[in-house]
ZATI-595772 format. One record per residue (C-alpha): residue in one letter; x, y, z. Coordinates in steps of 0.001 Angstrom, whole numbers, padded with zeros to 6 digits. Layout:
BEGIN
+------+---------+---------+---------+
: fifi :      px :      py :      pz :
+------+---------+---------+---------+
:    A :       X :       Y :       Z :
...
+------+---------+---------+---------+
***
This chain:
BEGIN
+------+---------+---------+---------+
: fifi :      px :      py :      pz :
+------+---------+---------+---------+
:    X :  000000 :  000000 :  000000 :
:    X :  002967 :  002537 :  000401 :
:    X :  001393 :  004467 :  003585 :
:    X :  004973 :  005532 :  004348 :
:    X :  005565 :  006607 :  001095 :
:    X :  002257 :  008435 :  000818 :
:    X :  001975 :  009884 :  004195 :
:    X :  005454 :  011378 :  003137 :
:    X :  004267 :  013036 : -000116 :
:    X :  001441 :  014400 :  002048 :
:    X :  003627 :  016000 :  004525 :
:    X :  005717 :  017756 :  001615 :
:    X :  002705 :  018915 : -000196 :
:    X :  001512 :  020806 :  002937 :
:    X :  004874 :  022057 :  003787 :
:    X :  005175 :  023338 : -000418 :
:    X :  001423 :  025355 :  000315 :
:    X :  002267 :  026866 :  003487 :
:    X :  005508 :  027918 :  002332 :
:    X :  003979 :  029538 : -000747 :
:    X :  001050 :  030969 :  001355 :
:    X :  003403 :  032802 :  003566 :
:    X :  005068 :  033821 :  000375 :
:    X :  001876 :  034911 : -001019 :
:    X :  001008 :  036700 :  002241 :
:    X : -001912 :  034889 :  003063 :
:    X : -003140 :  034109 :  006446 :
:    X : -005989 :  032502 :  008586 :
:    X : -007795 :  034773 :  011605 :
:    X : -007562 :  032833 :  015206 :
:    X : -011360 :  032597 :  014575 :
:    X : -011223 :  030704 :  011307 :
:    X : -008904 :  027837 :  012836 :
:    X : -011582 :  027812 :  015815 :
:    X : -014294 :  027445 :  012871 :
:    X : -012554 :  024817 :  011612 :
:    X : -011857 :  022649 :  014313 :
:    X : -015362 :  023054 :  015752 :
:    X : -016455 :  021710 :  012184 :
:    X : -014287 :  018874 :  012211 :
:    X : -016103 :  015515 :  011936 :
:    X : -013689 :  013804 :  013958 :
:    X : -014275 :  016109 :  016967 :
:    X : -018393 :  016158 :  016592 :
:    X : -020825 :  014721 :  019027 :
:    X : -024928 :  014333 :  018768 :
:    X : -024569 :  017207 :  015939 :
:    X : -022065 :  019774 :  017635 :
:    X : -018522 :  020121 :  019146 :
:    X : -017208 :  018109 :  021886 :
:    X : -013947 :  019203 :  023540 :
:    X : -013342 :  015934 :  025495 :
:    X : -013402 :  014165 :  022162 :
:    X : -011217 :  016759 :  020801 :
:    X : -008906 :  016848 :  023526 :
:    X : -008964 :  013003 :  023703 :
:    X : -008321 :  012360 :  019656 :
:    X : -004928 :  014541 :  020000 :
:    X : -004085 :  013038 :  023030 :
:    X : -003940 :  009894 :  021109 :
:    X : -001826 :  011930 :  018863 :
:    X :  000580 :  012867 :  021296 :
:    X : -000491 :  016717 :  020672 :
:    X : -001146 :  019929 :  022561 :
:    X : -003977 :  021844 :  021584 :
:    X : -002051 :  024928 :  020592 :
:    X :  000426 :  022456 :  018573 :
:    X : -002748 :  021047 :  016516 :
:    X : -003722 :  025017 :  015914 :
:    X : -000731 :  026322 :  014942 :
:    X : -000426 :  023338 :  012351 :
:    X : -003974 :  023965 :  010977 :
+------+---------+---------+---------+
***
């Protein structure tokens, strides 16, 4: 299946588009990442946010919440 292979690719081709957004200028507002986040399938419960599953998920991940943010 090549996951290594592929989850490499994927890490280069976000690292290429935030290097050419910050060349570009572009930026996201606190408030869109929050947006975002809250959206997030992976974090949803009965239709809306949940923070434990949120805070649980990058847990898992071995992540703080402001290391998740700044990388979204």
């Amino acid at each position: 299946l090549n996951l290594r292979g592929k989850a490499v690719d994927q890490l280069i081709q976000v690292r290429l588009m935030a290097k050419e957004a910050e060349r570009m200028g572009l930026s996201v507002s606190d408030d869109e990442v929050r947006r975002s986040i809250a959206q997030s399938e992976g974090f949803q419960r009965n239709g809306g946010f949940d923070r434990d599953a949120y805070l649980r998920v990058l847990k898992m991940n071995k992540l703080t919440p402001g290391q998740y943010e700044q990388a979204q």
